[in-house]
Residue frames as qw, qx, qy, qz and C-alpha x, y, z in Angstrom:
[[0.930, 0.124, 0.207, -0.276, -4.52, 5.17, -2.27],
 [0.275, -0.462, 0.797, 0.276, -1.99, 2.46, -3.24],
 [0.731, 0.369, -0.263, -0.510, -2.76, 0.32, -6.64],
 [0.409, -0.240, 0.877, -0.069, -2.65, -3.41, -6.29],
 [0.139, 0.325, -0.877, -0.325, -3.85, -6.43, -8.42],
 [0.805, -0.065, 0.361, -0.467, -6.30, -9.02, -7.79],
 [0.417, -0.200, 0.880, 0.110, -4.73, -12.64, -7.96],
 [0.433, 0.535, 0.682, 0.247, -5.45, -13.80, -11.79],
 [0.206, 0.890, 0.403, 0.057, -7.08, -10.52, -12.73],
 [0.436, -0.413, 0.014, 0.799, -3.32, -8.41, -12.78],
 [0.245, 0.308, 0.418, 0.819, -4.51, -6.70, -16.15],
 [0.037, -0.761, -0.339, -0.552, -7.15, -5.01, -14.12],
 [0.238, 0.063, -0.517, 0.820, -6.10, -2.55, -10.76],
 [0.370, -0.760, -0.322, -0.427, -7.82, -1.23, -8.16],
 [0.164, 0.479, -0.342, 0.792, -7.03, 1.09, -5.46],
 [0.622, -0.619, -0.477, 0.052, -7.27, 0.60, -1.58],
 [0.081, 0.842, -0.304, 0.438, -6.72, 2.91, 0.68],
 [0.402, 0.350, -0.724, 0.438, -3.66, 1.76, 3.25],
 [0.453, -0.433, 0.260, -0.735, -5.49, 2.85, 6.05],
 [0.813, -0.049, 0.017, -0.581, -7.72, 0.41, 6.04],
 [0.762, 0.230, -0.605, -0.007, -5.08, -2.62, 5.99],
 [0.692, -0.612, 0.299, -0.239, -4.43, -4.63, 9.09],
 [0.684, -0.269, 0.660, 0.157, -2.25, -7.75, 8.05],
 [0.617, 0.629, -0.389, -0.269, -0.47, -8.58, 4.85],
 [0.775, -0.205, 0.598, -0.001, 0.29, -12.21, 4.79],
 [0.489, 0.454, -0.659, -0.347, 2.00, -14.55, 1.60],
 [0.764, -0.088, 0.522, -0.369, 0.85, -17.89, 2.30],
 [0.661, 0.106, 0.216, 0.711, 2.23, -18.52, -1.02],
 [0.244, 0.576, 0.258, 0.736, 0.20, -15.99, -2.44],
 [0.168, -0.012, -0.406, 0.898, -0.42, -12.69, -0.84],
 [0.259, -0.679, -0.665, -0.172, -3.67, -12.07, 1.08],
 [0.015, -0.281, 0.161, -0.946, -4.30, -8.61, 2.37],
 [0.280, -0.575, -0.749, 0.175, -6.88, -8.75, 5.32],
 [0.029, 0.549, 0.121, 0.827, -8.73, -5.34, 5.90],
 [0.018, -0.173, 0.548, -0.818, -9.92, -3.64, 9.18],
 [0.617, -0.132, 0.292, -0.719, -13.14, -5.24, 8.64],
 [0.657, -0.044, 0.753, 0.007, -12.10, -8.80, 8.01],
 [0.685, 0.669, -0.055, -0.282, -12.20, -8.31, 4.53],
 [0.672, -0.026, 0.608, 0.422, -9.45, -10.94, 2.67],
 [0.714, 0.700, 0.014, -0.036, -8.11, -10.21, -0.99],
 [0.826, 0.031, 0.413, 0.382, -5.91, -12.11, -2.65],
 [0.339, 0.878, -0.070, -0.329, -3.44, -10.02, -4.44],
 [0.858, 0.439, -0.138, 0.228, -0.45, -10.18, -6.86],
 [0.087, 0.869, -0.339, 0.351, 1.72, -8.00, -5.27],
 [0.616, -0.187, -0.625, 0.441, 4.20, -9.53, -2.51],
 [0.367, -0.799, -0.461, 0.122, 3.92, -8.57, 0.47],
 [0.555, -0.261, 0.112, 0.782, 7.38, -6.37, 0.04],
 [0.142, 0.468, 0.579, 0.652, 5.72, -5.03, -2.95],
 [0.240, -0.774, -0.499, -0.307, 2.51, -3.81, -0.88],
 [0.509, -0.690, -0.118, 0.500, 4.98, -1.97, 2.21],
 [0.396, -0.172, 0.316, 0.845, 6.99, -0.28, -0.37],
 [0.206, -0.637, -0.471, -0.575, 3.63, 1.20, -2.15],
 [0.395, -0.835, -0.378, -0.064, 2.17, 2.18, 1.52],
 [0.669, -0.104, 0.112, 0.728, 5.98, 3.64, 1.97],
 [0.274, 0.111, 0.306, 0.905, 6.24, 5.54, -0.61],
 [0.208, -0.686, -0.553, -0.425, 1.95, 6.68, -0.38],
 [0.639, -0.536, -0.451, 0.317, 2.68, 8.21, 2.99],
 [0.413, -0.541, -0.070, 0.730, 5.55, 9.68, 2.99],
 [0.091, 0.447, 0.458, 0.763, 3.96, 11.77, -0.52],
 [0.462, -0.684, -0.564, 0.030, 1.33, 12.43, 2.14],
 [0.545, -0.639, -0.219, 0.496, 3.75, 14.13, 4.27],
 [0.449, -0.043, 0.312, 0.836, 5.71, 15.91, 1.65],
 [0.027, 0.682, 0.503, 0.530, 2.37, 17.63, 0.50],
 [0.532, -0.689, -0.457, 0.183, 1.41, 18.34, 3.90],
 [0.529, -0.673, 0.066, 0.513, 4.42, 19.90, 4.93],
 [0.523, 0.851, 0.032, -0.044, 5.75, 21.08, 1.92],
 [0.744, 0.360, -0.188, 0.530, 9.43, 21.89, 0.48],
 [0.611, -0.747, -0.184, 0.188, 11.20, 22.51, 3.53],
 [0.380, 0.861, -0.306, 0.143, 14.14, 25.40, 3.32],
 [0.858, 0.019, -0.358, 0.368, 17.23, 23.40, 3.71],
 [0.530, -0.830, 0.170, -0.030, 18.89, 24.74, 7.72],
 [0.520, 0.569, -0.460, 0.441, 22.61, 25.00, 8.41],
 [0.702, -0.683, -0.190, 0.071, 23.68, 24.11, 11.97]]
């Protein structure tokens, strides 16, 4: 899950999971549109919200797969 903002409300987070995003737009502000037509206005830019689903991922993978032993060719 990636923490984000609600436009106005920054002092309180809440967590969405990436998955579930379809379009991040900045219109100015940024509006996150969800796989079921949900809309929310957030603080984050939209740079802001790729670099969170970035970094949430690849953690993802790094669990998954764990610490890999480093290979000489």
């Amino acid at each position: 899950m990636i923490e984000l903002h609600r436009l106005g409300q920054e002092a309180e987070k809440f967590l969405l999971n990436p998955d579930l995003i379809a379009v991040v737009e900045a219109h100015p502000d940024s509006v996150v549109t969800l796989t079921t037509g949900t809309k929310i206005l957030v603080a984050e830019t939209p740079e802001q919200i790729t670099d969170r689903i970035r970094a949430w991922r690849a953690a993802i993978l790094r669990e998954a797969f764990g610490p890999q032993p480093l290979r000489l060719v």
